[in-house]
N, C-alpha and C positions, 0 to 999 in steps of 0.2 A: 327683746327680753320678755318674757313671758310672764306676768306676774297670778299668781294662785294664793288664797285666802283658805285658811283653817282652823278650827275651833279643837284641839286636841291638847291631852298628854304629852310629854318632850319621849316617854319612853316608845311611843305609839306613833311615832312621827316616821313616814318613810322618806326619806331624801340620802343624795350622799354623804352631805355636809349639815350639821344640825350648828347653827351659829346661836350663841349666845352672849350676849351686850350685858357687861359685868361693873359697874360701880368700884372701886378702891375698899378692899378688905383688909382685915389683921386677922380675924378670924373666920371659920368659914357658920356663916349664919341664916343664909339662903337655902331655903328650902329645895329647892331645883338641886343647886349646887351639892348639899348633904346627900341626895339621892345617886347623885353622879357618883360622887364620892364614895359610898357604899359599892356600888354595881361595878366600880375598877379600883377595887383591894387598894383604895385610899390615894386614888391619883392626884388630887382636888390638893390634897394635902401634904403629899410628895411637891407637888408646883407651888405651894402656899411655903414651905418648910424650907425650900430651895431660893426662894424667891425669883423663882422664873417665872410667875404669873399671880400678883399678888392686885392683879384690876388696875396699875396704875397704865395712864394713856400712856399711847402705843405699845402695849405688850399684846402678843398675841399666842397663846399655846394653842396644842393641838391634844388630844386624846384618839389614840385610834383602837377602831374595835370594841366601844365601852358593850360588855355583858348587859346584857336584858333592852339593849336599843337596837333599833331597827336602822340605825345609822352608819357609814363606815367608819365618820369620824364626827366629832366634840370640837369646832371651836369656840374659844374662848376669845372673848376681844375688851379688851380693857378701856373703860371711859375714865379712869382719872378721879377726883373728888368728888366723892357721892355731894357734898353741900355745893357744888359750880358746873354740874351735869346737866345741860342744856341741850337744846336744839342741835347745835354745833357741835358737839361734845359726840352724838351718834353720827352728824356727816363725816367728820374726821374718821371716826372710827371704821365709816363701812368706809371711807374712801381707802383705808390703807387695808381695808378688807379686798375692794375690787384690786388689787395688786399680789396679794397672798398666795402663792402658789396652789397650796392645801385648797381653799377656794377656787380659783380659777382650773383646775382642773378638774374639777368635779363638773356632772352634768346638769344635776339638781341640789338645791341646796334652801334649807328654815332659815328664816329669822325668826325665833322664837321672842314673844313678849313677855308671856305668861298675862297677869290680869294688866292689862292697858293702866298706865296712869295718865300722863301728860300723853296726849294722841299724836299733838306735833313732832315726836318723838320718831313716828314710823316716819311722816315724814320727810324728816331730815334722815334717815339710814337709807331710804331709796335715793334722794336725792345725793347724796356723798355716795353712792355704789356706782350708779351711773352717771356723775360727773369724776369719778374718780378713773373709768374704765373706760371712759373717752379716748378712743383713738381714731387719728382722720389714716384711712388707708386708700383714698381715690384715685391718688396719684403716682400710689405703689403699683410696683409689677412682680408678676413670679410668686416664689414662698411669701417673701417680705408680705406681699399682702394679703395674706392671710391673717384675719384673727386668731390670737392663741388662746385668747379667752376659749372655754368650754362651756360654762356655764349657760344653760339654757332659758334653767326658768327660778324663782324664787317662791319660795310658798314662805306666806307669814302668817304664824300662827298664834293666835292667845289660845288661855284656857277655856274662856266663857262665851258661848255662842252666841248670847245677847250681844256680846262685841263686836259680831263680825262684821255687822255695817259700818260700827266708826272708824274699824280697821280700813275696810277697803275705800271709804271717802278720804281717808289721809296718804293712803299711799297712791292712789291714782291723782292726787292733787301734788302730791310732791315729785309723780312720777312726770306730770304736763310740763310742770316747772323747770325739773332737769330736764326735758328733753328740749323747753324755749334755751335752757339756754346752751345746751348744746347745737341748736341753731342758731347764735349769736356767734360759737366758736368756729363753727362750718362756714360760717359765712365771710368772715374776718379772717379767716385763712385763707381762704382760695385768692391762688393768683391774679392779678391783675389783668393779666389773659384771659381769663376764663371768670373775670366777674367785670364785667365793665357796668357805666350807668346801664344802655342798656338790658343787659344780661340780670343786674339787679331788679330792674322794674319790671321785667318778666318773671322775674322767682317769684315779687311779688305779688305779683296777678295771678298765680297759681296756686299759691298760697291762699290769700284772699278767694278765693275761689273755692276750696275746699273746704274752708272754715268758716264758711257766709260772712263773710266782711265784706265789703262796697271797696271799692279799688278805683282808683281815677289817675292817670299816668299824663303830666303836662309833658308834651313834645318839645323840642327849641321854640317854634314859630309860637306858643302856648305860652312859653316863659317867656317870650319876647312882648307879647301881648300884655303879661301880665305886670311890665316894665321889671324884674326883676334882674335890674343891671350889675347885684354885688357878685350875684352867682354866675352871670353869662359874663362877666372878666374874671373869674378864675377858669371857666370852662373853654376861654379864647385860646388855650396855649395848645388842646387836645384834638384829635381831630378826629374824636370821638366827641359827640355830642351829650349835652347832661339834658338830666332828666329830673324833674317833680312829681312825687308819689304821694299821695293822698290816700290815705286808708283810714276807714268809717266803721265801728262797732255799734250798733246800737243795740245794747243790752239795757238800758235803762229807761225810764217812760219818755213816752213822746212830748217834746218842748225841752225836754232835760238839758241843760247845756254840762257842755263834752268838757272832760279832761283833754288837754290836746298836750299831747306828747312830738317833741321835734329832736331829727337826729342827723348829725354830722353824716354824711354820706362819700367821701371822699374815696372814689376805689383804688387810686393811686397816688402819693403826694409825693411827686418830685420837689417841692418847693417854689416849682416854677424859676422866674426867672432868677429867683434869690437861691440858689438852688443850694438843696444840703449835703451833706457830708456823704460819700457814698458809706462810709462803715454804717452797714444796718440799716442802708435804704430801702431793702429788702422787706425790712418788716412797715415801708408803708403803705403796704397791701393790706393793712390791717386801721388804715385811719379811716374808713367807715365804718368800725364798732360802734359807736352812737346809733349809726340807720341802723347796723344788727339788731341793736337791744331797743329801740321802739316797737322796730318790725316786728320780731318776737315777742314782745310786749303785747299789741295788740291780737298776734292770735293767738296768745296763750289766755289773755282774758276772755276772748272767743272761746276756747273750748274750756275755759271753765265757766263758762256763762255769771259772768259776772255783773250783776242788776247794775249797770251802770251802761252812757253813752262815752267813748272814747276816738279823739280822733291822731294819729300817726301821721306826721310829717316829715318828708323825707325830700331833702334837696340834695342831687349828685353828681358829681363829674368827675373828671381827675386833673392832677394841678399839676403840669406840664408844662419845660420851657422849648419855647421855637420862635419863629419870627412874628408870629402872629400873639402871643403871649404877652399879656400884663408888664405894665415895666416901670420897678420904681419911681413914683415922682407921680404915674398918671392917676387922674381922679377919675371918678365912677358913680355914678347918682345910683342909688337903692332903690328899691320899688315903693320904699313912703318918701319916697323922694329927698333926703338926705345926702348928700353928697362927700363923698370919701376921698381923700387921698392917700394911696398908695405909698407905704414907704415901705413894706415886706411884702412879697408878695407867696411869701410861706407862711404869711398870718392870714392863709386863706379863709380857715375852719371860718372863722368868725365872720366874713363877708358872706357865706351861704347862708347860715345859719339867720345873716340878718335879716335877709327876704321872706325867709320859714316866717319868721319871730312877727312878721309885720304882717304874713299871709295868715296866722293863728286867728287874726282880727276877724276875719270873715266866719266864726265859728261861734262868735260869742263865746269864747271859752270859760267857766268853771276856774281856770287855772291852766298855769300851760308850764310843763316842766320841759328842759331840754337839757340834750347830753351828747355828751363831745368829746376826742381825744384831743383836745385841745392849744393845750400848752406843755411845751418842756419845763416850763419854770417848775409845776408840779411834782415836779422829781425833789425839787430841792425843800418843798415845803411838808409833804409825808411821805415821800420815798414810792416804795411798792404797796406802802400797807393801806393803804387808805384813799377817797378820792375829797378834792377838795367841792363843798358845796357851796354858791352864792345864792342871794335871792333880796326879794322885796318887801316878804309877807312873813310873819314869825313864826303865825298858825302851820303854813305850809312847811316850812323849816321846821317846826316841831314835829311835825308827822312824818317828814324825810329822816328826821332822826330816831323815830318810833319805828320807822320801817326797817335800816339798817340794824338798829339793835335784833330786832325779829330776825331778819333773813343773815345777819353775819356778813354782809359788806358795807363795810364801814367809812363813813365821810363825818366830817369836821368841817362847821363851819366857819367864815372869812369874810370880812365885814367888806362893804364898798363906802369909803369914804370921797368927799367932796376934793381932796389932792386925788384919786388917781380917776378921778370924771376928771380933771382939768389937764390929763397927761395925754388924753384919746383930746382932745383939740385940737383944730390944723390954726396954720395964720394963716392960708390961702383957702381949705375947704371945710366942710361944718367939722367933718372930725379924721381921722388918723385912723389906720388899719393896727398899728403899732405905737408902742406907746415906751418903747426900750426892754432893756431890763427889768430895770426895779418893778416890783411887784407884778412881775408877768402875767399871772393869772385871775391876780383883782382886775387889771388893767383889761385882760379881755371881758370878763364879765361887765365888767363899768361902758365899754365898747355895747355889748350885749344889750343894755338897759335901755338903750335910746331909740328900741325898733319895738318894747312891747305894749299892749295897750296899756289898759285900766281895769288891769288886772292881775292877781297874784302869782308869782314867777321863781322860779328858782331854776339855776344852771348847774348842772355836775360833770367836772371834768374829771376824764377816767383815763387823761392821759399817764401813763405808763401804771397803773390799778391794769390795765389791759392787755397788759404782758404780765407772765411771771416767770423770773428769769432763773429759777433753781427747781422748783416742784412743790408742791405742797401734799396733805393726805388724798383731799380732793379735787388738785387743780396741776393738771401734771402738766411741766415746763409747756410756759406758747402761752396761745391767745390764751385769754381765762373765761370771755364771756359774762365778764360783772359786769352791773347795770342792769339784770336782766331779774334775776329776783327781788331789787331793790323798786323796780318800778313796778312788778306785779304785786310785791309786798305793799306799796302803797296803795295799788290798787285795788287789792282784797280790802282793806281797811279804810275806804273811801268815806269821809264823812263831809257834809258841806262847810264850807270854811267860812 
């Protein structure tokens, strides 16, 4: 996508499609709007009178041909309550804009602002255009893959040309943004065939590479070294070999210690020897979204050069049953040397992640967030809409809630109390992979708590937040890719805790 910046008149404007982002009217009082409405013998007002286009969200008309524009067509996209018009309020918007026919067949196309108010504003309309018109076509052949999108380029235009710098710093920022985490959706998608550990730790060596990040890839013999026994017994069932991925930003002064970021990496979860349900096995090619959204996380703060040092932790394999496979009952010592016994052995996420959690220590960390498709319990506690957050530290917990409010993916947080630390106990080893039912998801974080150092932590599990199973404006059915603004949005907003 092509994006172009303009300081013009809406009548002076050449494109095919002249888009305009509308607030909730009763009357028509917008100066733009009155000029439309003059120049097509009172169209504005036909659609206001009709009530076919009166700004409430999701409506969208069209004007074709308006006299005295340089345009073929006028849309119109409604945001809803001028008082609750937010950030969000324009991702929705452009997102059910990249779907629009009127749009998408055009070659060129405004988004017109007129005078800038709230700038995070362009943001979020790039961001909703291009996670809305997301589609994975790799694996198509023939017509099917073809894109039908048309649309080439987008020109966004205010009135005042002193704007055009904060113009083009918000939409190239919200343009990095969607496109990380459209690499959290590409990544989380692709088959297990064609994303193995290996296969991962070379995306992200090339990645890294592009984007000057440091990249450090632990081999078996590497993680065996490094005793990280929770991860090489879920990796024993594969005969594929896992992998530890280190990746290093340093954007912020020398000594700085790192945010360190850790992610579930799992590019296939059969369950192993506990093995699940086949309805829907399919989608767990997609239980390495966690490594998605760090990975993309770190080099989206790479190219937005973000004054901070960051480091990405990435434990991989896939949980596979066969004869060499993990098997209820056996225990497993960790790399901080903890010792586990096995009663799931599709409560893998959590044993990898322990090794990350305890290898963070070697960084000094700042802080260390980690995130995970974790648990099904989560389903039962905020459905699709939400992900649940745990943690240590309030400070951080307030900032993970300062950042979902900003970026619009939303977590609630879940307290860890002294009953479900005593349900991860074993009577034979220090503690339990599984902890039953009840409280599934405290119970894995409570599991989680016992690998970090002395220092502030919070867990976000984004199990099924990482599917969405109907469509939204800007998150069309599938992988969704959240996680991925929620951690750069912390990230931009970095303060020491």
């Amino acid at each position: 996508m092509k994006l172009q910046y303009l300081a013009e008149q809406p009548q002076a404007i050449i494109a095919d499609s002249l888009v305009l982002f509308i607030p909730e009217y009763s009357r028509i009082t917008d100066k733009v709007l009155k000029e439309i409405d003059s120049a097509t013998d009172g169209a504005v007002s036909t659609l206001l009178d009709s009530e076919e286009f009166t700004g409430e969200e999701k409506q969208v008309s069209v004007i074709m041909h308006p006299s005295g524009y340089q345009v073929k067509r006028i849309i119109l996209a409604g945001l809803g309550d001028k008082k609750k018009v937010d950030v969000d309020s324009y991702r929705r918007a452009a997102g059910r804009l990249s779907q629009f026919v009127g749009l998408t067949k055009s070659s060129t196309a405004a988004f017109y602002f007129g005078k800038i108010g709230d700038p995070t504003f362009l943001q979020g309309a790039i961001e909703g255009y291009l996670l809305g018109s997301y589609k994975q076509l790799e694996f198509k052949t023939g017509k099917s893959a073809e894109d039908k999108n048309k649309l080439e380029a987008i020109t966004f235009v205010t009135d005042n040309k002193r704007s055009l710098r904060t113009l083009e710093k918000y939409v190239e920022r919200g343009q990095i943004i969607a496109e990380g985490q459209l690499l959290v959706r590409e990544l989380a998608n692709t088959p297990g065939n064609h994303l193995t550990p290996r296969m991962l730790a070379s995306r992200a060596q090339r990645l890294a590479r592009k984007h000057g990040v440091r990249c450090v890839i632990l081999d078996e013999k590497a993680i065996q070294r490094e005793k990280m026994g929770a991860l090489l017994s879920v990796a024993r069932g594969s005969v594929e070999p896992p992998r530890f991925i280190v990746l290093e930003y340093h954007g912020g002064r020398q000594g700085q210690k790192p945010v360190v970021l850790v992610g579930k990496g799992v590019t296939f979860d059969a369950g192993g020897i506990s093995l699940k349900s086949a309805l829907n096995m399919h989608q767990m090619k997609g239980d390495m979204a966690g490594a998605a959204a760090v990975l993309a996380a770190i080099i989206t703060a790479a190219r937005l050069k973000l004054p901070l040092n960051i480091v990405s932790l990435i434990p991989t394999t896939e949980n596979l049953p066969s004869g060499s496979a993990s098997k209820p009952g056996d225990i497993v010592t960790s790399r901080k040397g903890l010792t586990i016994e096995i009663i799931n052995t599709d409560a893998e996420g959590r044993l990898i992640l322990a090794d990350a959690l305890d290898y963070a220590n070697k960084f000094e960390p700042q802080a260390v967030v980690d995130i995970a498709t974790l648990t099904g319990a989560s389903l039962y506690i905020l459905g699709y809409a939400g992900a649940p957050v745990l943690g240590n530290n309030p400070k951080l917990m307030a900032r993970l809630k300062e950042a979902s409010a900003t970026c619009a993916e939303r977590v609630w947080e879940l307290p860890i109390w002294d009953d479900h630390r005593n349900q991860m106990k074993s009577s034979i080893a220090d503690l339990v992979n599984s902890g039953g039912k009840p409280a599934g998801t405290i119970t894995a974080a409570a599991f989680l708590e016992n690998f970090i150092g002395d220092w502030p932590w919070a867990h976000v599990d984004i199990a099924y937040v990482d599917y969405e199973p109907e469509g939204r404006p800007y998150i069309p059915k599938g992988i969704t890719g959240i996680g991925l603004r929620l951690l750069v949005e912390l990230l931009i907003g970095w303060k020491k805790l």
